[in-house]
N, C-alpha and C positions, 0 to 999 in steps of 0.2 A: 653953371655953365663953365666956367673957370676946369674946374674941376676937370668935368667929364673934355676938356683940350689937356689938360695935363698928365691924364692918365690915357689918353690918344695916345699922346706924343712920345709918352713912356713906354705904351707897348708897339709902337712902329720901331722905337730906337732899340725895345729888347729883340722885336724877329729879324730886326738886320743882323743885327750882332749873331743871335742863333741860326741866322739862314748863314751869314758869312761863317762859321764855325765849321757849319754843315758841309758847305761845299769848298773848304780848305781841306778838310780828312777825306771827302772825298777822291778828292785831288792828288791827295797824299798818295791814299791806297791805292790808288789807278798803278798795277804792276803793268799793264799790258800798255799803257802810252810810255812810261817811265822805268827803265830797267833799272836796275842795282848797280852801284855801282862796279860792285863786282863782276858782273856778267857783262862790262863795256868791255868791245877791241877798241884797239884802237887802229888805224890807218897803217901803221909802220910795221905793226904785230902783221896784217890781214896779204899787206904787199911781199913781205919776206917768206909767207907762210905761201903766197901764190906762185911765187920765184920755185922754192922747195918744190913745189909739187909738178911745175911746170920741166923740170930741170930732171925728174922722177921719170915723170912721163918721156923726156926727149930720150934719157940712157933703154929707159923700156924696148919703145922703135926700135933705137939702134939695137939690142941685144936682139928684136926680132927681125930685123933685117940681118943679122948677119947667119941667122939661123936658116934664114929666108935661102939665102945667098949660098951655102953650105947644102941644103937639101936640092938644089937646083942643080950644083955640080954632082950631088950623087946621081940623080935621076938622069943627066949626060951620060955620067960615067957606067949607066946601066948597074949602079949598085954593087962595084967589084971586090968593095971591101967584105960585102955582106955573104956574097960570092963565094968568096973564099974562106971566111970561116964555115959556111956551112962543109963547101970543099972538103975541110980535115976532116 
């Protein structure tokens, strides 16, 4: 009787140890909850990178509004630049 509690007890304490082993490498290898550290932004990176883009985009607009603005006075103008080189 002795016995068969002693060898219980031994194999309850060996499948913790092996279930807890198990589910630590699990844990480990988990790439999709847990990135690398390589592949972390970080906050200051993600802000300055959205400034750059934002600041990309605002010069954009302007270069098409002034384009904008430019096409607007030819089509006033009836196009008289265009006018006159055909002219020559």
């Amino acid at each position: 009787m002795d016995t068969t509690i002693y060898i219980g007890g031994l194999l309850t304490i060996v499948g913790l140890v092996v279930g807890c082993y198990v589910w630590c490498s699990r844990h480990i290898n988990n790439r999709k909850k847990h990135p690398c550290a390589d592949d972390l932004v970080y906050k200051g990176v993600c802000e300055s990178e959205r400034r750059r883009l934002e600041d990309c985009m605002e010069n954009g607009l302007k270069n098409v509004d002034m384009r904008l603005s430019e096409l607007k006075s030819d089509v006033k103008d009836g196009f008289k630049e265009v006018k006159e080189l055909i002219a020559r």
